[in-house]
N, C-alpha and C positions, 0 to 999 in steps of 0.2 A: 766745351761750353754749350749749354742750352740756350734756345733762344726761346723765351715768355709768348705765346701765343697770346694774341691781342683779343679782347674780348666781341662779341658781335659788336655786330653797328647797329645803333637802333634805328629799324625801319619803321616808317608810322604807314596803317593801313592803307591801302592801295583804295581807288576810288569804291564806290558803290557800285553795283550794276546799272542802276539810272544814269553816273556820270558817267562811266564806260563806253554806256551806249551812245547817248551826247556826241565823245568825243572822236569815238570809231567812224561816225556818221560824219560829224564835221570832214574828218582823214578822207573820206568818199568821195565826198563833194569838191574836198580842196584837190586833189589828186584828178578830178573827173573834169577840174576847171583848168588844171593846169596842164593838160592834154594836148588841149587846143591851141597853145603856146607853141610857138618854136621853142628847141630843145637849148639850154644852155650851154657853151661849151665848156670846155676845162678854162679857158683866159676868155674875161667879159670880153666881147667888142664893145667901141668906147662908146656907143648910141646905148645899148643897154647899161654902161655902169655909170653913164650922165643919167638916165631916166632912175635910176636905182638910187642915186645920190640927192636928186629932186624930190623923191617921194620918201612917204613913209618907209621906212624897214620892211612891211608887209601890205602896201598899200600901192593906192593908184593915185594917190593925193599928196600935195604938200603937208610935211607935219604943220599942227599947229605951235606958233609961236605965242607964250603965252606972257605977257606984263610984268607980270612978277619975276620972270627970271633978268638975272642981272647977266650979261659979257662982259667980262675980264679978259685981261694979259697979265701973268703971273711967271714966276720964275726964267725972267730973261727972256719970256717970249712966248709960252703956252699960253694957249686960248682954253679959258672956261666956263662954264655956266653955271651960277649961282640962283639957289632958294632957300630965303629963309625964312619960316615961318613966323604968320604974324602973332607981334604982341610976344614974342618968347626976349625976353634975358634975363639970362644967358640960356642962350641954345641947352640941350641936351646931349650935343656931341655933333662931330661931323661925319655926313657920309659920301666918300669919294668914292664917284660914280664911272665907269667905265663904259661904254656902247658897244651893240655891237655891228653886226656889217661884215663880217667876214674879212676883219683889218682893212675893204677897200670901198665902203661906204658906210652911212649912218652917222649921226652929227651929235654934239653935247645938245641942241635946242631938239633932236629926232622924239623926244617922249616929253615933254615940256609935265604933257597932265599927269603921269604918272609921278614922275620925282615930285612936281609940287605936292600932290598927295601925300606922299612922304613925308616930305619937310611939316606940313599942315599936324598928319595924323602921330608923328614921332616926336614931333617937335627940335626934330633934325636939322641944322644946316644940308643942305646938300648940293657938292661941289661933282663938275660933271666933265670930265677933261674932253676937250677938241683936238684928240690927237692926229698929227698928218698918217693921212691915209695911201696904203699902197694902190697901184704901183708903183705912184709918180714917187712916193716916199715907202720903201721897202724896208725890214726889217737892217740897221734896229732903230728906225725912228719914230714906231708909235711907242715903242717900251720905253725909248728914252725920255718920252713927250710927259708918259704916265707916272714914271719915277722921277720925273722933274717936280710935274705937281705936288708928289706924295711927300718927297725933301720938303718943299715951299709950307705944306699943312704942318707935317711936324713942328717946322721952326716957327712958323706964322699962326697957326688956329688960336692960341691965348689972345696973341693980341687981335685979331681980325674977326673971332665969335666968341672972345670968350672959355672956352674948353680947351683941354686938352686929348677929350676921348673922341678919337679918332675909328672909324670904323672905311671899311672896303669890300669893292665888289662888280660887280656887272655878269650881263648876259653873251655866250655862246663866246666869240673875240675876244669882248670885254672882259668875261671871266676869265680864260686865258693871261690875257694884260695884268690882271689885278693879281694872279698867282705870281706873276712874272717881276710884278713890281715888288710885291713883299720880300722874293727869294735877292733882289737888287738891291735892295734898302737894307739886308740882313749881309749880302755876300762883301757890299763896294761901298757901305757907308758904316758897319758895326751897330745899325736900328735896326735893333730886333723889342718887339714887345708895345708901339710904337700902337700901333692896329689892335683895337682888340678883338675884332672878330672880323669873317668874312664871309659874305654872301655869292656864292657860283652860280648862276642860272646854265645849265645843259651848255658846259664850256668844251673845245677840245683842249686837250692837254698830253696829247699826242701826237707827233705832225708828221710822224713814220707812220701812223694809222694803225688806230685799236682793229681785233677783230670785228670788232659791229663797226667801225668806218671799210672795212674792206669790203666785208660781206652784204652792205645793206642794198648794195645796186642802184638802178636806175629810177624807183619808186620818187617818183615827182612829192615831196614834203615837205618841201621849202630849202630842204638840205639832202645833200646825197654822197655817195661814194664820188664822182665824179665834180661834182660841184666844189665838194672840201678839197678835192687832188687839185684844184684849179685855182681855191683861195690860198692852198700851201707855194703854189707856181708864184701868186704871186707876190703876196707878204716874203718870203725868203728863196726868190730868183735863184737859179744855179745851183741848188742843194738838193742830194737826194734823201733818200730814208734814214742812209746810216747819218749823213750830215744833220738831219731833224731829230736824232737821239740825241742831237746836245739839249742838257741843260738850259742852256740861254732861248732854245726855241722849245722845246717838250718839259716842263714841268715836272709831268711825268716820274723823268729821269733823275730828278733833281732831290739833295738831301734836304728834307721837310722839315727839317729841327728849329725849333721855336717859331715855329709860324702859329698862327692863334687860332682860337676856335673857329669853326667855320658850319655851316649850313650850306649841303652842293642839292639842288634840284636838277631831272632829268625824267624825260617820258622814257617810256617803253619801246614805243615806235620812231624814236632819234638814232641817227645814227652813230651819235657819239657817246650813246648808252653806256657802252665799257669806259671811258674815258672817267666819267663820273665815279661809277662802280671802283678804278682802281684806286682812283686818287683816293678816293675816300677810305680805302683800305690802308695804303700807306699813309698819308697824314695821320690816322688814329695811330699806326704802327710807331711814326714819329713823336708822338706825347700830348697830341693834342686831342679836344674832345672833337668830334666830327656826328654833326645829325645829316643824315641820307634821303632825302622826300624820293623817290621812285611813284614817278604819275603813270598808271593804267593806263595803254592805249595814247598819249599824249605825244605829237610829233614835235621834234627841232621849233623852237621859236614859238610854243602856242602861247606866253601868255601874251602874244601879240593879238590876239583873237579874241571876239566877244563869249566865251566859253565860260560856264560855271564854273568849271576848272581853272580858268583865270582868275574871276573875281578870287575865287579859294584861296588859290596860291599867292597873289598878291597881298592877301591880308597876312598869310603867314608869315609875308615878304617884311612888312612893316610890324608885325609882331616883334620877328628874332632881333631886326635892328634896336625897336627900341628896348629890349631886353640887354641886349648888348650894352648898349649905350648906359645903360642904368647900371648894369651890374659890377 
């Protein structure tokens, strides 16, 4: 029996050399500032993952909290955060939103301006789950947290926005979570089709470690070989590599069939480069369409950063959603 060789992926152009430069120089400065730091270990001590929890994702500040979003308690107990754009009924669809943090910080209210954005520019609902965060809550209670919500949207979105077009997603963790929740919704409730698309921002999706998580070392980027060995310690305690080839924690490993279109971003300079690169190999291998964005020079976590390459990717961001959502 042959097996059908899957067609390329379509990669869309790699930056310019203007933006290249930009963002090789930002890597300099971020790398040349973060020097001066004492070095992270493999398990936060609990002063650095309260200040990490306090502040931005990439920051030295509290996020801001912005008016417009609403807190909820949904499904028996998950905590969310809601935006809905003004003056739309009915919504255009909804899109649950996942964070990230390394499973063991970052908050649904941690990006307030950005998902408003969303909601504003898509005409999006946008729900943003508060999943408990490891250590204190180790695997599997953010996935449980995330597929709690996702149940509650399916059965709820008609009557609580109006729609039934449901869309998913999130950054680094979150993307992770949000492949985790679809492959849950698909394996232990028979919803499959449910999502119609999904957005990855530079997710891992291997928690044995691709070769660019082995290989990328101690280079300070906000993310490292030793940093991800540290957030794997402690999202799923007590496991080693062969135990992270399950399914239920690597993605990865998992059979891809009927999960929905999807859109995976990833810089060059992330460690979890391959991660992206495979996934996106096998989801198209499994039937679904898969677009690839590969950013020049771009490290772990940049659209956190005032970068042209951020505004870029962000509009792409809300491009594909509302595309989704419409089609």
């Amino acid at each position: 029996m042959t097996t059908k060789t899957p067609p390329p992926l379509p990669l869309l152009p790699l930056t310019d050399q203007d933006l290249l430069g930009e963002t090789l120089a930002f890597n300099e400065r971020f790398e040349a500032a973060a020097a001066s730091l004492p070095a992270r270990g493999r398990v936060l001590d609990p002063g650095l993952l309260a200040r990490l929890r306090r502040n931005r994702l990439a920051g030295d500040a509290p996020p801001v909290r912005l008016p417009q979003g609403r807190d909820r308690v949904v499904a028996g107990g998950v905590r969310v955060r809601t935006f809905v754009p003004d003056g739309a009924e009915p919504v255009a669809g909804v899109y649950l939103h996942v964070h990230g943090g390394g499973w063991s910080f970052g908050s649904a209210d941690g990006q307030d301006e950005r998902l408003r954005r969303i909601a504003e520019d898509t005409r999006l609902a946008v729900v943003s789950v508060d999943y408990r965060l490891a250590p204190e809550h180790p695997f599997p209670a953010g996935p449980d947290d995330c597929e709690a919500a996702a149940r509650w949207l399916v059965e709820q979105a008609p009557a609580e926005f109006g729609t039934d077009r449901l869309l998913i997603g999130g950054e680094s963790a979150g993307a992770h979570l949000a492949v985790l929740t679809l492959l849950r919704l698909r394996d232990r409730h028979g919803i499959a089709g449910a999502f119609r698309a999904a957005h990855l921002l530079f997710g891992p999706y291997d928690l044995s470690m691709t070769p660019s998580q082995r290989t990328f070392g101690s280079r300070r980027l906000l993310s490292n070989t030793d940093s991800l060995a540290g957030s794997y310690e402690m999202f799923s305690p007590g496991t080693g590599p062969e135990e992270r080839r399950s399914p239920e924690l690597s993605p990865l490993y998992a059979d891809l069939t009927g999960l929905p279109p999807a859109r995976l971003v990833v810089g060059t300079e992330d460690p979890l480069l391959d991660d992206s690169l495979f996934l996106a190999r096998r989801w198209q291998a499994a039937g679904a369409p898969v677009r690839l964005d590969v950013v020049a020079g771009a490290m772990h976590g940049f659209t956190l950063f005032p970068l042209t390459i951020t505004a870029r990717e962000l509009a792409r961001e809300r491009e594909f959603l509302a595309s989704a959502a419409a089609g």
